[in-house]
C-alpha positions as CSV (number, residue, x, y, z in Angstrom):
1,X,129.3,90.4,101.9
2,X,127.7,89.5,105.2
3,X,125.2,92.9,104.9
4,X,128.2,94.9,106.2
5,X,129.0,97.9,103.7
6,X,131.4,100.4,103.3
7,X,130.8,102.6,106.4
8,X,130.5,99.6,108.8
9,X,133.6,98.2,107.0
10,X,135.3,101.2,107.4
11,X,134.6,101.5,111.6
12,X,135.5,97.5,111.5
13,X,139.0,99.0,110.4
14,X,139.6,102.3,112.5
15,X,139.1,100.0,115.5
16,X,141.1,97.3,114.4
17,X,143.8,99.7,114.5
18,X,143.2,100.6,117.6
19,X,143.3,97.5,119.3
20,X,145.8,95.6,117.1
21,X,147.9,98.6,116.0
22,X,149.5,99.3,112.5
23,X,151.9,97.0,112.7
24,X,150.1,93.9,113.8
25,X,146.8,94.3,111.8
26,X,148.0,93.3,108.6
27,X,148.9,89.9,109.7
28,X,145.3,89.9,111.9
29,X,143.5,90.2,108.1
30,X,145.7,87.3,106.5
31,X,144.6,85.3,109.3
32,X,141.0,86.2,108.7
33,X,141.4,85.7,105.1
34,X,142.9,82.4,105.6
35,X,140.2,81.4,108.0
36,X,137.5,82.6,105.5
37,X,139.2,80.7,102.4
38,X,139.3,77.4,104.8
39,X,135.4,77.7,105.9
40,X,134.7,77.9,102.0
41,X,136.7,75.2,101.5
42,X,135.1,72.7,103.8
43,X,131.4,74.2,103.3
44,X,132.2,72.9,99.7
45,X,133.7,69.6,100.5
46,X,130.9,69.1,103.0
47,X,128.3,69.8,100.4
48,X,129.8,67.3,97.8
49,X,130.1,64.6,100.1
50,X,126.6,65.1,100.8
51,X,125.4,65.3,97.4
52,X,128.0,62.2,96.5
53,X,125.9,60.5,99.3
54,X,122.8,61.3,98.5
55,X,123.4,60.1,94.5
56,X,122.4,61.5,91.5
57,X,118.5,62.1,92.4
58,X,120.0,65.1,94.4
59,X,122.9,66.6,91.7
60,X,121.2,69.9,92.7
61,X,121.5,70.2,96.4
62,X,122.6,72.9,98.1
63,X,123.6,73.7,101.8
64,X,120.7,76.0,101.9
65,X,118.0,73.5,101.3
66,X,118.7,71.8,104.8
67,X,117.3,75.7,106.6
68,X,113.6,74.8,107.9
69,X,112.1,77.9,107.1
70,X,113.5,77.8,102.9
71,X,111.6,74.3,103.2
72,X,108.7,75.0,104.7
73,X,108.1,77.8,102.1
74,X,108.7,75.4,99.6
75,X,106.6,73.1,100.4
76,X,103.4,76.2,101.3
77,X,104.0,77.2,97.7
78,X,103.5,73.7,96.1
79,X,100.9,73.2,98.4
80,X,99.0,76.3,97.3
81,X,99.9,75.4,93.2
82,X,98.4,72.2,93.5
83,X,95.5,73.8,95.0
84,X,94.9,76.3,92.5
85,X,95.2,73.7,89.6
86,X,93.0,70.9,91.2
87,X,89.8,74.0,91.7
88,X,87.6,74.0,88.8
89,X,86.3,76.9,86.7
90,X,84.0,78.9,87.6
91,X,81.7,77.6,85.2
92,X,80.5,78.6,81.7
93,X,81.3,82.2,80.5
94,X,78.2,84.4,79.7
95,X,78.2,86.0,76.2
96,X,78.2,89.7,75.8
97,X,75.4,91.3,77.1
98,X,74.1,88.3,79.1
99,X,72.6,88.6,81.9
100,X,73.7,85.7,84.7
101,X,70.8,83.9,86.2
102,X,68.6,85.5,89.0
103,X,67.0,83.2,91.9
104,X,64.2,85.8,93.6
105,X,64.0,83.2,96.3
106,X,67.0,83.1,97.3
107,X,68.2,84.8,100.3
């Protein structure tokens, strides 16, 4: 929830009580629920009209692919895939006990 656990939520109350009081703060944390239920609400509306937009190519997007740094890993990591399958092999395997070529004029 946010990163805030139960000690920070717990100082998040004690001062909400004493700025807003005991009687006011209940209807302080319907407002925030409320307010919290409504973002939700348009974050998911926002993301269907996007996807509904975008057509069935993109069924699986998510607000979260839009963030510049998520995509830029993405596109590293493919990047660095593609690389690793398009490298040949090292070559032939020696057998057991083989010794691997020797060039005594080599540097």
């Amino acid at each position: 929830m946010l990163g805030i656990g139960l000690p920070e939520f717990f100082v998040i109350a004690v001062v909400g009580m004493l700025v807003f009081g005991p009687d006011r703060l209940p209807e302080f944390a319907r407002q925030a629920g409320r307010m919290v239920r409504q973002l939700r609400a348009l974050s998911k509306q926002a993301r269907d009209d996007i996807r509904a937009e975008l057509g069935p190519d993109y069924a699986d997007f998510e607000l979260r692919d839009l963030d510049p740094r998520r995509a830029i890993r993405k596109h590293i990591i493919e990047a660095w895939d593609e690389e690793d399958e398009d490298q040949p092999s090292s070559g032939p395997s020696l057998a057991r006990g083989e010794q691997p070529p020797y060039d005594s004029e080599a540097t």
